[in-house]
DRENTIZA-929812 format. One record per residue: x, y, z of N, C-alpha, C in turn; residue in one letter. Coordinates in steps of 0.02 Angstrom, whole numbers, plus 50000, padded with zeros to 5 digits. Each point is the difference from the previous one (the first is absolute). Layout:
% DRENTIZA-929812
XYZXYZXYZA
...
This chain:
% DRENTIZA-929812
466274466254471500184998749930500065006749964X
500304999349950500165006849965499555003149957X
499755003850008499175004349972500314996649929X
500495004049955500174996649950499954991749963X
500194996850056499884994249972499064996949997X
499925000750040499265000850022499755002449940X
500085006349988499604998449917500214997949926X
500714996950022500444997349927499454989749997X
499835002849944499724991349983500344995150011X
500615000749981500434994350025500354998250067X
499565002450046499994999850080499494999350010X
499794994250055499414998350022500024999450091X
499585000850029499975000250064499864993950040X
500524996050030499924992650036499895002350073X
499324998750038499745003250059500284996850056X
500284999250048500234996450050499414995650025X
499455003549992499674996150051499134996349933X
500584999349936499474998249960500064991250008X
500444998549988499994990550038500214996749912X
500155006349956500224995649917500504998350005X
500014993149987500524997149975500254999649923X
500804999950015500295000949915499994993749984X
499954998249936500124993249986500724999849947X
500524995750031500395002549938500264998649929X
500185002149947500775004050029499915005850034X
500355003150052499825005650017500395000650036X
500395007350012500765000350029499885008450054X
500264998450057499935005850052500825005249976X
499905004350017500605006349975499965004450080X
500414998250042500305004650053500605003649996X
500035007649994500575002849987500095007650045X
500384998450035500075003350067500405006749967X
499335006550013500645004549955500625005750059X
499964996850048500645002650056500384995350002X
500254994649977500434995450000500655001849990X
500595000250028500625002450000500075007550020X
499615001450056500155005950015500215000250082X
500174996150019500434998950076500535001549999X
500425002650082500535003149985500644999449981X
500014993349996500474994649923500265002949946X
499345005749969500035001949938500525006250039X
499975003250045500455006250027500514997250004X
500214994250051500844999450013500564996549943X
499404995149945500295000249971499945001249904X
500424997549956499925003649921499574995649976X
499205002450008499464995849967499455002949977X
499644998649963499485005949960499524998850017X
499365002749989499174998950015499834997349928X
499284996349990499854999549942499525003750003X
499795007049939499475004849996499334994750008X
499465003850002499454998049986499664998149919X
500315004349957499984997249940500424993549983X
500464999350034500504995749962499614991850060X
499845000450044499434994650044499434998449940X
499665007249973499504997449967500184998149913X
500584999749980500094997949949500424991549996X
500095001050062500164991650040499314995249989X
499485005350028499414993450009499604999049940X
500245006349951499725001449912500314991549969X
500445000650026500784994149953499484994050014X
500094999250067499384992850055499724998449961X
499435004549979499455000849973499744995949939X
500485003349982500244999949914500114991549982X
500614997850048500094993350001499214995850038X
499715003250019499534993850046499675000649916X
499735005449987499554998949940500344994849951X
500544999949988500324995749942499994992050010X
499864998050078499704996450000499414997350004X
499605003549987499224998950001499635000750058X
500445006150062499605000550052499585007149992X
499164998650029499655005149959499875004450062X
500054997550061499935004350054500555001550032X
500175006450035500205003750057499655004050059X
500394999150065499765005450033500555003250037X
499775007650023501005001750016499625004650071X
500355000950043500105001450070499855008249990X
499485006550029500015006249985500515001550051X
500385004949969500395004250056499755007749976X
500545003850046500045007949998500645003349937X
500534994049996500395003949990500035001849912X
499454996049966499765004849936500474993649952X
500194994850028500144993749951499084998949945X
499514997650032499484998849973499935004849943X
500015006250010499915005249938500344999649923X
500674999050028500424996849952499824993749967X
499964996550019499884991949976499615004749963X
498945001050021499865002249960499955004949921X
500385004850037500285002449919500324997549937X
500614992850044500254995449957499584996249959X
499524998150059499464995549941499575002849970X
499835005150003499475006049935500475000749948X
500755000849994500535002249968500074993249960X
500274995750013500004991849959499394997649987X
499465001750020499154994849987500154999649923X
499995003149949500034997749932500824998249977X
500344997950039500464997149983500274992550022X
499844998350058500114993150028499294999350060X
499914992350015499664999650040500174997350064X
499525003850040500104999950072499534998050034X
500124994950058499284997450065499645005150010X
499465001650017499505002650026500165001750065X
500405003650022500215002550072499335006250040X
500024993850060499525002450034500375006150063X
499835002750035500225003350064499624996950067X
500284997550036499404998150080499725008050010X
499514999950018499685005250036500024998850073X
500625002650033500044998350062500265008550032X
500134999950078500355006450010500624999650000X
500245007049988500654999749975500315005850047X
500414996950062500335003250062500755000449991X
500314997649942500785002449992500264996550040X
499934995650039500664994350051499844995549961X
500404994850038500124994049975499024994450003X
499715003150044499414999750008499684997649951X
500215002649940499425001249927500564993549962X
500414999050022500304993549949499694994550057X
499905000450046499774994650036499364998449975X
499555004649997499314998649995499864998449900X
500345003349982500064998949924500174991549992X
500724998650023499894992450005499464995050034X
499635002050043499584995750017499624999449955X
499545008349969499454998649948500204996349947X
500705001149975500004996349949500054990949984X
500334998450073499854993250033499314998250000X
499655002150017499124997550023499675003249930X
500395001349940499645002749943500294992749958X
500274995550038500554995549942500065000749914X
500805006050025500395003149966500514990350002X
500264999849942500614995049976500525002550025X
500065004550002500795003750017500055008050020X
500355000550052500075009050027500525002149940X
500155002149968500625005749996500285004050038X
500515002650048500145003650045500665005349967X
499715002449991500635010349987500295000550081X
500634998750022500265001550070500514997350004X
500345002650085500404995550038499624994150036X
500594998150049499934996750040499504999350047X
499875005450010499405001350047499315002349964X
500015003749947499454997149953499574992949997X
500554995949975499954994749986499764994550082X
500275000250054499954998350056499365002250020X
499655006249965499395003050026499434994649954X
500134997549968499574997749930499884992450019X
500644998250019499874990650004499804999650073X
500135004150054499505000050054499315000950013X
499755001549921499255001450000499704994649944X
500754997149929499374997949948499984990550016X
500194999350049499744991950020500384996549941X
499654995449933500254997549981500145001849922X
499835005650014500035003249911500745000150004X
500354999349937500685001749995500265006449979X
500565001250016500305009049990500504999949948X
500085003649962500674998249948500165009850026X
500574999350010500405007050042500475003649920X
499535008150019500635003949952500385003650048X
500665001349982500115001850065500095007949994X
499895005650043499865006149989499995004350070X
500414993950048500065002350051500925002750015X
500184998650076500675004949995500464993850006X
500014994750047500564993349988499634996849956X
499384997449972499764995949973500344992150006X
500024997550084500304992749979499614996249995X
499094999950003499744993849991499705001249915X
499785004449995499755001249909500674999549952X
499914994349976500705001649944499975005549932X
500645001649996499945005949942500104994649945X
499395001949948500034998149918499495006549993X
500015001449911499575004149976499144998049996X
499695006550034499374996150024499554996549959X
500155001749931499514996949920500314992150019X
500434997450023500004995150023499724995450054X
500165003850033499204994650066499395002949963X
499855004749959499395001250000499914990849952X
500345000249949500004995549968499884992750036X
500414998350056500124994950028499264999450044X
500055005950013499045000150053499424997849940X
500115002749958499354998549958500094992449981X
500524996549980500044994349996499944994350051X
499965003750065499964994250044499165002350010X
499755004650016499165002150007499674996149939X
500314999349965499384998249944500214992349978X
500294997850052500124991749986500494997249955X
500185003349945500514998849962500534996750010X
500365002550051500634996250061499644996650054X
500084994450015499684994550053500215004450066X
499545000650058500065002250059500874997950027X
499864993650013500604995650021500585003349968X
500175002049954500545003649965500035008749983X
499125002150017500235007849995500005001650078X
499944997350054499935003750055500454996450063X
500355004050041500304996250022500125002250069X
500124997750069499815000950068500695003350032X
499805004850035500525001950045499845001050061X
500605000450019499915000450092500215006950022X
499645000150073499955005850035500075000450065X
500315006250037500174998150063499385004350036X
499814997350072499344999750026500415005750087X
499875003249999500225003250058499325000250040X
499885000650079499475000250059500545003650056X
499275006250024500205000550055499454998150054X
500474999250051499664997050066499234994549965X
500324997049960499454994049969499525001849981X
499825007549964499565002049951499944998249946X
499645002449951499924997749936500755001249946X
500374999049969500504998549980500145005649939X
500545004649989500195004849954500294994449951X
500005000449930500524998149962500495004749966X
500704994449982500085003549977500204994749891X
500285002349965500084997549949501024998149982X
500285003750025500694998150008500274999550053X
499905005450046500705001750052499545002750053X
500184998450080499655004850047500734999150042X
500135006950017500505002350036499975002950081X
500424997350032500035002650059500475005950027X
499865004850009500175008450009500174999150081X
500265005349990500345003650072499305004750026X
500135004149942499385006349998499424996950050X
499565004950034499384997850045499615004649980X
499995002549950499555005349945499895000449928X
499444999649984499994997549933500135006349975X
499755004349982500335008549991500104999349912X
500455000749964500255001149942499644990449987X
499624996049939500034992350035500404996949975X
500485003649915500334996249973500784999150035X
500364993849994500544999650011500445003349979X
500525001750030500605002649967500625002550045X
499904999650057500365000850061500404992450014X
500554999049962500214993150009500244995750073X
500085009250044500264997850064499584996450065X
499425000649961499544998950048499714991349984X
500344996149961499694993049968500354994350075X
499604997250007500204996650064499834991649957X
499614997149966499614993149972499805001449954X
499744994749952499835000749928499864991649975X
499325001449983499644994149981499595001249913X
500324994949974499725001649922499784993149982X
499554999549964499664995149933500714997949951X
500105003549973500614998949954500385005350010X
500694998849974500665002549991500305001149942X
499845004049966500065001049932500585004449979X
500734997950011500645005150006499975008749918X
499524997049965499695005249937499485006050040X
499984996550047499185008150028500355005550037X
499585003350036500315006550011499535001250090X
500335001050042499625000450076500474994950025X
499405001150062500264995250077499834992549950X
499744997749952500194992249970500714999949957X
500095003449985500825001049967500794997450052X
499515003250079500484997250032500124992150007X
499214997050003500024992750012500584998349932X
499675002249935500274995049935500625000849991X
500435004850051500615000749969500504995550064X
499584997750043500394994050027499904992549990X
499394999649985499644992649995499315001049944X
500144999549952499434999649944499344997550015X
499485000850009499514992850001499465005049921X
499894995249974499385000649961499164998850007X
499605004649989499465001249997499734994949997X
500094993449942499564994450011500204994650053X
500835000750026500334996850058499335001350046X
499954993250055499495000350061500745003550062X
499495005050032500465001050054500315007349998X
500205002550040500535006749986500584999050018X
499955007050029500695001750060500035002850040X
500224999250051500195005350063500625003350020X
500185006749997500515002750023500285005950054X
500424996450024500175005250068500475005549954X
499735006950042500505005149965500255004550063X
500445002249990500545002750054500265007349980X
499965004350018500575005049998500644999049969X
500145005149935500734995449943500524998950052X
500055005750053500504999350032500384992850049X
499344998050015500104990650049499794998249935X
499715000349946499544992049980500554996549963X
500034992350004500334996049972500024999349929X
499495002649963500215002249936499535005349973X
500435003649959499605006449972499844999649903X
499365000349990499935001049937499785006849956X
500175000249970500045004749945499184999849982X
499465002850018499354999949975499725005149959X
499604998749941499595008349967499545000250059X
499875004350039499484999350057499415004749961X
500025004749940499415002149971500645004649950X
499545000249926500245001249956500565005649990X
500724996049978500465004750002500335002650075X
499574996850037500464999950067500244992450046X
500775000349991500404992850020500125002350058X
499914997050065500175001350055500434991250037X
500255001650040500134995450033499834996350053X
499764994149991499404996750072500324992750044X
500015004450039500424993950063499554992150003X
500404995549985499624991950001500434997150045X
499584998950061500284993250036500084993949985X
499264999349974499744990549993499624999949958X
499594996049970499454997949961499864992250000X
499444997049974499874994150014499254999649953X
499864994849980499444998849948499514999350048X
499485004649975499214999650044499564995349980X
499814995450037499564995249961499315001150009X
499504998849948499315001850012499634996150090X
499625004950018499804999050056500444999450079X
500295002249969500545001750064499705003450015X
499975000650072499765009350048500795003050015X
500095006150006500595000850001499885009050041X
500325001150063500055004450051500575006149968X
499815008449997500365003849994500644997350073X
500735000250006500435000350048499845008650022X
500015004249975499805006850011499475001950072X
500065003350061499374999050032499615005049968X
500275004849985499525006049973500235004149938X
499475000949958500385004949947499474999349945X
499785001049930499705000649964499774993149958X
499774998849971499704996349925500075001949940X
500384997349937499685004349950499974994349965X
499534999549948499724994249945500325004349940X
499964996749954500265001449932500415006949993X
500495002550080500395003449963499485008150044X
499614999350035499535003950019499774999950069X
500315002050050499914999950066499395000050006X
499414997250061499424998250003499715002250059X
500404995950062499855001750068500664998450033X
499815001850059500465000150058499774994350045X
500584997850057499854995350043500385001550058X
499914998950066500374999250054499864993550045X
500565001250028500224994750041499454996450024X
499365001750038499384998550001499514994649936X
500365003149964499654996749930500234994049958X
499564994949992500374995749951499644997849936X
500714999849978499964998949890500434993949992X
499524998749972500154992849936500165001249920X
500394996949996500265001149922499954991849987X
499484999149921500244992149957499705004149942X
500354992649961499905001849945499644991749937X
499475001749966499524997349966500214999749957X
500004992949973500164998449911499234999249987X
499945000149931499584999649960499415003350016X
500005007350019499525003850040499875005749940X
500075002349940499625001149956500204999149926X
499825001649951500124999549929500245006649952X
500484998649965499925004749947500114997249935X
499765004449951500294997349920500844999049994X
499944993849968500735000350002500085001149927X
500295007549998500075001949940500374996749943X
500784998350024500464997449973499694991149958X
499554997050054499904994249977499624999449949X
499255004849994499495001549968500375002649939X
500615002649992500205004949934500624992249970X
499994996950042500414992749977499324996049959X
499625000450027499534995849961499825003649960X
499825002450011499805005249919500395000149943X
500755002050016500274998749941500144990949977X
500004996050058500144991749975499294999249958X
499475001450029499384997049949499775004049973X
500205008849977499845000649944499145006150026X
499994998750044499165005150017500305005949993X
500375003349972499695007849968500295001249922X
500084992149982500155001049918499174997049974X
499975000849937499454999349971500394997949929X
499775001549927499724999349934499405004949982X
500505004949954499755005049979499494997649943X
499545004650008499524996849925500184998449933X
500685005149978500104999249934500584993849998X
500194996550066500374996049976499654993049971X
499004998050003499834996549973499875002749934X
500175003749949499835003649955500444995949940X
């Protein structure tokens, strides 16, 4: 933890191995400050978000959870000097608006993906109402593999961002505090998505949250995608023809939607043979062209065999492992396998019934 925060009053120390539970409202803050820095951001025209501009993201959160009457936080320590910021923000506003009581886990802090894993668990077994997640794809994929049944509402701050939707974050912060603190009925602020379940040789199972792709490559090396020549299969949750990656390819032949049960599966080919070629953003500002043989709707619980004998894995867009001919992988895919705020619905109710209007005092006057 950061000597600094450690002696700022408005940071308190939650022990891993103290056994307190939060009672809520009370909202977890994971914000991955290397997010969009894969080599995506090199091949093609896409920016980083600074570390100030992350911590004035989770200031906005903040800001909105308080407005709804949530009095606790706790946020994930990293290295890369997001925490410092927040803090200064909130010494800087304390006499001007109010803000949750943001705690820090006192956990170790090793810079991989490691510390979003373990951050989501504590804050699971601390029952937190809701994660907040600052990231991509794989951020986010790191978070719901660890928080069981807490729900995630996604900013997105990664480099394709296809499973976190982009809105301005004072908005989910808004929509999170309204579903944590009961205001919006569960049944209507939270809502289930599916995920695809990859195994090798019948081990314990990788997920992924959109898309797991089957590569040529037999080296994970660089892990993000971007070598289009090398896409052999492609299995996604949804098909969303608006996102940006290997799910852009699904949505721009066959749509399926997020609350649709089921996906898709697609064979991809070399532009030169494949029976049809689409026009894809394969990562920001770069349109390439991706050979499609076939496709066909994946239905939940299908098991479904790479055709490939050997060549790579990648989940959300992020090569993982390798396999050979020796080895065998299973690909299905799970409906209703975790939750997030559904922002859009929670900000529908809000404005139909009226929970963030009031009657000012002087209008009984």
């Amino acid at each position: 933890m950061c000597p600094a925060m450690a002696r700022d009053g408005r940071f308190r120390a939650a022990r891993e191995t103290s056994g307190r539970k939060w009672m809520p409202p009370s909202v977890g803050i994971i914000a991955n400050p290397v997010s969009a820095r894969d080599i995506r951001r090199v091949v093609a025209r896409a920016s980083s978000l600074q570390i100030t501009d992350r911590a004035n993201i989770v200031l906005r959160a903040l800001a909105a959870l308080a407005a709804c009457g949530v009095t606790e936080a706790v946020m994930m320590p990293e290295r890369g000097g997001i925490g410092a910021h927040v803090r200064r923000g909130l010494e800087r506003a304390a006499q001007e608006q109010p803000f949750p009581h943001l705690t820090l886990l006192d956990m170790p802090v090793s810079g991989t993906v490691e510390d979003t894993r373990r951050a989501a668990r504590l804050m699971a077994a601390m029952g937190v109402g809701a994660i907040i997640v600052l990231g991509g794809d794989g951020t986010h994929r790191a978070v719901v593999a660890e928080c069981g049944h807490v729900p995630v509402a996604g900013i997105s701050t990664g480099t394709n961002n296809a499973f976190p939707e982009h809105r301005e974050p004072t908005i989910t912060g808004l929509a999170t505090g309204l579903a944590v603190t009961g205001a919006v009925s569960a049944a209507t602020a939270y809502a289930w998505n599916k995920r695809l379940e990859v195994s090798l040789d019948g081990g314990a199972p990788e997920i992924a949250l959109v898309d797991v792709a089957v590569v040529t490559d037999r080296f994970v090396g660089a892990r993000a995608l971007w070598r289009t020549e090398t896409f052999s299969e492609l299995f996604v949750t949804f098909a969303d023809p608006e996102s940006i990656g290997m799910a852009a390819i699904a949505g721009l032949v066959e749509p399926v939607g997020r609350g649709e049960t089921g996906g898709l599966a697609l064979r991809l080919a070399p532009e030169a043979t494949a029976r049809h070629v689409v026009r894809v953003p394969i990562a920001p500002g770069l349109v390439a062209p991706i050979g499609v043989d076939g496709w066909r709707r994946l239905p939940a619980g299908e098991v479904c065999l790479p055709t490939l004998p050997a060549g790579s894995i990648a989940l959300d867009g992020e090569r993982e492992f390798s396999f050979d001919p020796h080895q065998s992988v299973t690909i299905s895919l799970a409906d209703r396998a975790f939750r997030t705020v559904d922002v859009a619905a929670v900000m529908r109710t809000a404005g139909t019934r009226g929970l963030l209007r009031s009657v000012p005092s002087h209008a009984y006057a």
